[in-house]
KOLDRENBA-74997 format. One record per residue: residue number from 0; residue in three letters; y negated, z, x negated of N, C-alpha, C, O in turn. Coordinates in steps of 0.1 Angstrom, whole numbers, padded with zeros to 4 digits. Last residue first. Layout:
BEGIN
(NUM "ala" (Y Z X) (Y Z X) (Y Z X) (Y Z X))
...
***
This chain:
BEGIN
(88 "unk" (-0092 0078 -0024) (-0101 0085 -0019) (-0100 0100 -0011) (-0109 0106 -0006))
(87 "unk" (-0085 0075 -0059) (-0078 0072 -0049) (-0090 0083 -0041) (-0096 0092 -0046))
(86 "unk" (-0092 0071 -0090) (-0098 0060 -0080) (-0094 0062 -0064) (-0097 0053 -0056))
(85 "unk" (-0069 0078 -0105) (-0085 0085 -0105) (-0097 0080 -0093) (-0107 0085 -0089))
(84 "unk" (-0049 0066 -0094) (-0048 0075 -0091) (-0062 0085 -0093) (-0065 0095 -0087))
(83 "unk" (-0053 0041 -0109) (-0051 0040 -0099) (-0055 0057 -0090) (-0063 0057 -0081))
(82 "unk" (-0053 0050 -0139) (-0067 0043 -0132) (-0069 0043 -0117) (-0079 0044 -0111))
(81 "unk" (-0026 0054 -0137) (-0038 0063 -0142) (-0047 0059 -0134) (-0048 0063 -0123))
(80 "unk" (-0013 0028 -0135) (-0010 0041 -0123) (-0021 0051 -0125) (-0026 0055 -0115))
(79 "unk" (-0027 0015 -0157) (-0026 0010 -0142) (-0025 0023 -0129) (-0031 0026 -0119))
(78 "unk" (-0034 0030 -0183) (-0021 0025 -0174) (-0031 0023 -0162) (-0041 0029 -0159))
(77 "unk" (-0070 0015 -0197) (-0058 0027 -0190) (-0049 0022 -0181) (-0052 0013 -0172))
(76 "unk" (-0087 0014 -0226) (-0078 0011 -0220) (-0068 0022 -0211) (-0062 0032 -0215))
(75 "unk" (-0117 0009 -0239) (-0112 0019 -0228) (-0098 0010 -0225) (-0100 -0002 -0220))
(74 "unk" (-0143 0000 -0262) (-0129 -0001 -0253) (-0121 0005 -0251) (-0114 0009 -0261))
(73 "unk" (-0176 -0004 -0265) (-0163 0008 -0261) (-0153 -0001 -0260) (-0156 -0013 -0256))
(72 "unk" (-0186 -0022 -0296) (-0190 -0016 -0282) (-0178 -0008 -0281) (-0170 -0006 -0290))
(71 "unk" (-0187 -0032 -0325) (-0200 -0026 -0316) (-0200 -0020 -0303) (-0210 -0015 -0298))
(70 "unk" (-0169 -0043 -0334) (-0180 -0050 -0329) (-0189 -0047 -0320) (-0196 -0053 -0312))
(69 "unk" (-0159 -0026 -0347) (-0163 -0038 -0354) (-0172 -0040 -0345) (-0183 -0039 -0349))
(68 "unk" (-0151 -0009 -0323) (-0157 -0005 -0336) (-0167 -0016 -0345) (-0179 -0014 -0348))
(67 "unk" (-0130 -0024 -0316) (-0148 -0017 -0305) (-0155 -0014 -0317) (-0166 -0018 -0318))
(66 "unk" (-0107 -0021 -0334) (-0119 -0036 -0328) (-0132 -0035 -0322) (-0142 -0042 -0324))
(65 "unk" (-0105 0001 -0326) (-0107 0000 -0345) (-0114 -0018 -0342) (-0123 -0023 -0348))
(64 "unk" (-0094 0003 -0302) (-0104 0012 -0308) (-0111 0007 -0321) (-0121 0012 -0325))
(63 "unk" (-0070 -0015 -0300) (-0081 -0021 -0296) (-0096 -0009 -0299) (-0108 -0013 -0298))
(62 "unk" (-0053 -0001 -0321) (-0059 -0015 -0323) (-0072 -0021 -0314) (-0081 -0029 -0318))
(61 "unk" (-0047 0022 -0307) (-0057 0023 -0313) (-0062 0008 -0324) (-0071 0007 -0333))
(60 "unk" (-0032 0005 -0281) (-0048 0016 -0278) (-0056 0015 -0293) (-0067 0010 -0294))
(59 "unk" (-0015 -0001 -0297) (-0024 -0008 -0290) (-0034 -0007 -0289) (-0044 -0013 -0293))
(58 "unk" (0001 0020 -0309) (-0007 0013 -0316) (-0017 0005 -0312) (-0027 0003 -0319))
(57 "unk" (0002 0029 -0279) (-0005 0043 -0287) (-0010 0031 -0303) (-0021 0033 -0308))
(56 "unk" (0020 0011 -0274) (0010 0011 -0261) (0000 0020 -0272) (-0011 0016 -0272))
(55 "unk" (0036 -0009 -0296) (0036 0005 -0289) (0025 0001 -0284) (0019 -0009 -0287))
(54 "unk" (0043 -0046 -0297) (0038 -0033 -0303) (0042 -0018 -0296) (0053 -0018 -0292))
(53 "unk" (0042 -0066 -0281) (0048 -0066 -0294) (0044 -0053 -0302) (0043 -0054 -0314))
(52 "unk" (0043 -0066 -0250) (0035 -0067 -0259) (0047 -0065 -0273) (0058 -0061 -0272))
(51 "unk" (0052 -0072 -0224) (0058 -0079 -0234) (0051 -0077 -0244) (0051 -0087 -0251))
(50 "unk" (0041 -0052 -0206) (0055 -0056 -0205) (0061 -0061 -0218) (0072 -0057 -0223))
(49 "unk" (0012 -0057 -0195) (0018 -0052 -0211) (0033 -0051 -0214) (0036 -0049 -0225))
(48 "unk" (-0014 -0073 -0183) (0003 -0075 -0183) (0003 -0066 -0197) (-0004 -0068 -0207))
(47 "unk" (-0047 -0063 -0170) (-0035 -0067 -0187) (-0021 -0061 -0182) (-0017 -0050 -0178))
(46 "unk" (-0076 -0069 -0162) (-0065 -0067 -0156) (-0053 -0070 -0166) (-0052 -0082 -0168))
(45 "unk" (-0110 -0060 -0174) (-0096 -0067 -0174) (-0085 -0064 -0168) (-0085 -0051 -0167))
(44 "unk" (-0145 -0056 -0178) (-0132 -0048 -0167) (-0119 -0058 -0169) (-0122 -0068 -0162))
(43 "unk" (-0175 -0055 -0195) (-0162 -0064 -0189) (-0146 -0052 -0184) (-0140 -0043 -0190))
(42 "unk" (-0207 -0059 -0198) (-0195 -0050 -0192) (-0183 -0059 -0191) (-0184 -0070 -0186))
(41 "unk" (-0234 -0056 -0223) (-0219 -0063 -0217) (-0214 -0054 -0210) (-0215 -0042 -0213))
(40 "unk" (-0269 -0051 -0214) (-0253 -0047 -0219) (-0243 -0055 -0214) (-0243 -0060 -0202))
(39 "unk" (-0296 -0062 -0214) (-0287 -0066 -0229) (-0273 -0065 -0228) (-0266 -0072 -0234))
(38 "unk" (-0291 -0067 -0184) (-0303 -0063 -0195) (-0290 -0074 -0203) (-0283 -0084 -0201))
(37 "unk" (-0254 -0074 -0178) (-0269 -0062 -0173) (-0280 -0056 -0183) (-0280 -0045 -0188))
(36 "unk" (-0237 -0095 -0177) (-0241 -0086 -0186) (-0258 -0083 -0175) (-0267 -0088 -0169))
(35 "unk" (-0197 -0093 -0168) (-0214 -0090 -0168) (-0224 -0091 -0174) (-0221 -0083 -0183))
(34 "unk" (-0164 -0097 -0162) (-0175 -0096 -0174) (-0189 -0101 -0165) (-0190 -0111 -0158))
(33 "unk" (-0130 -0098 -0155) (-0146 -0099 -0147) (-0154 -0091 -0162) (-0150 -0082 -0170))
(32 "unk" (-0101 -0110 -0148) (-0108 -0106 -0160) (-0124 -0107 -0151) (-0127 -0115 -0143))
(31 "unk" (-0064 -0109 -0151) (-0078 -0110 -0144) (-0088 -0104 -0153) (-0086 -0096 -0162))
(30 "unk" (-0047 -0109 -0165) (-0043 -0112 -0154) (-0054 -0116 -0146) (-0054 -0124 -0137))
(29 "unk" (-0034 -0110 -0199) (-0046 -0114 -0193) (-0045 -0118 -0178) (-0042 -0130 -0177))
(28 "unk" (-0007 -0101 -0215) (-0013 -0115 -0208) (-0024 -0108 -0202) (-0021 -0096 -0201))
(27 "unk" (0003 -0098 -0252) (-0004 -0090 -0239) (-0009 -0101 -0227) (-0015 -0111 -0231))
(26 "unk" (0009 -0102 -0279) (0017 -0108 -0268) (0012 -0099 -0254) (0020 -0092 -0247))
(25 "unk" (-0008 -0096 -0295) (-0001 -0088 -0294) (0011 -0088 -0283) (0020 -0080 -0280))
(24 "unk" (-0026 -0115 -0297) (-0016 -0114 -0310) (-0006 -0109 -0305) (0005 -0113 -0308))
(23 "unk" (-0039 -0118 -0271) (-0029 -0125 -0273) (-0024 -0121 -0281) (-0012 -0122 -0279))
(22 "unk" (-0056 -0094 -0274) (-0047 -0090 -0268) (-0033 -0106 -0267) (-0021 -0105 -0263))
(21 "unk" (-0074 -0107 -0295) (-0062 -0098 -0301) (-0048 -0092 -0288) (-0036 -0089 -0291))
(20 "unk" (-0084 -0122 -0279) (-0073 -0130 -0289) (-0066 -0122 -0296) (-0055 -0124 -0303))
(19 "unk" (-0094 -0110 -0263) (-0089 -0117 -0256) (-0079 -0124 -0269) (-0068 -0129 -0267))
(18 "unk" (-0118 -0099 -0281) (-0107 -0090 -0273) (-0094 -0101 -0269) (-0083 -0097 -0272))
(17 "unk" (-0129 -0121 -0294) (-0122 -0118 -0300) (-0112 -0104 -0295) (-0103 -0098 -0302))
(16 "unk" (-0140 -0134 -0268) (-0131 -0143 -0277) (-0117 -0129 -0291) (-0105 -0130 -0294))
(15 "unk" (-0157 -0116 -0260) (-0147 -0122 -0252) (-0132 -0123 -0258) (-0121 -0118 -0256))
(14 "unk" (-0173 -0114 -0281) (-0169 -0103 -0273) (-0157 -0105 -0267) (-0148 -0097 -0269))
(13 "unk" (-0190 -0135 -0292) (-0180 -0132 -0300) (-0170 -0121 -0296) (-0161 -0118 -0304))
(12 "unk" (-0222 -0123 -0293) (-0215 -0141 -0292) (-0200 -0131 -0296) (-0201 -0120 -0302))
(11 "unk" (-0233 -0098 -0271) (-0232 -0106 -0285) (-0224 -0117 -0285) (-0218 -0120 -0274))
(10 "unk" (-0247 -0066 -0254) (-0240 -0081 -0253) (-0245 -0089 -0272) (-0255 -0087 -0280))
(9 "unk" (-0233 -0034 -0259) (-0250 -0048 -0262) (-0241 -0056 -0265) (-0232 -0056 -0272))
(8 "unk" (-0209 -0025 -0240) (-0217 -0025 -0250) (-0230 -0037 -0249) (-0233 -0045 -0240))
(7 "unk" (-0177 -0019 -0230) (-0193 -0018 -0224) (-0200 -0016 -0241) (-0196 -0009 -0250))
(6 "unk" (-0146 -0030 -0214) (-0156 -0028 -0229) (-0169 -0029 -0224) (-0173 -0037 -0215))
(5 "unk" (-0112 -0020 -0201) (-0128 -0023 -0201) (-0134 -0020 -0211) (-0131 -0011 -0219))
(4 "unk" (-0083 -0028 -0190) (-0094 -0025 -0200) (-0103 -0030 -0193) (-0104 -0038 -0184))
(3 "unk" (-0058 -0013 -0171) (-0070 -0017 -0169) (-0079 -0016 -0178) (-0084 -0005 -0178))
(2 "unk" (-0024 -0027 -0172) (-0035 -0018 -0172) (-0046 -0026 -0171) (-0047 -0038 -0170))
(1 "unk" (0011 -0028 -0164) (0000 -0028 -0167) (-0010 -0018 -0165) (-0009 -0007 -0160))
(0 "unk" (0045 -0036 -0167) (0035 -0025 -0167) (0021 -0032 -0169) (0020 -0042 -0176))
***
């Protein structure tokens, strides 16, 4: 299974590193990854394996909400088929 995060916020040291290490806690892989920053704002869009995570998808989500929090910006996570099907022409 997978999905598609994204985090938008005022760019800072420390963005990357610490989305990217929570989605390793959680045993999540990291398939692809694009990040920006425009002016001040960060964008970054991820491609995430979740098959093997160590959690629920509903803990997940609100672990990675309670992290945006900390550090200031959004994180948006959506199934694959979701994202796919908002996106279709």
């Amino acid at each position: 299974m997978k999905a598609v995060l994204t985090v938008i916020g005022k760019d800072k040291v420390g963005i990357i590193a610490n989305v990217s290490n929570l989605l390793f806690e959680k045993n999540a892989n990291i398939l692809d990854i694009n990040q920006t920053i425009m002016n001040d704002f960060f964008t970054m869009v991820m491609l995430v394996e979740l098959s093997n995570i160590n959690i629920s998808l509903k803990e997940l989500n609100e672990t990675l909400n309670e992290k945006g929090k900390i550090l200031k910006v959004l994180i948006k996570m959506q199934h694959e088929d979701v994202f796919n099907s908002m996106h279709l022409l």
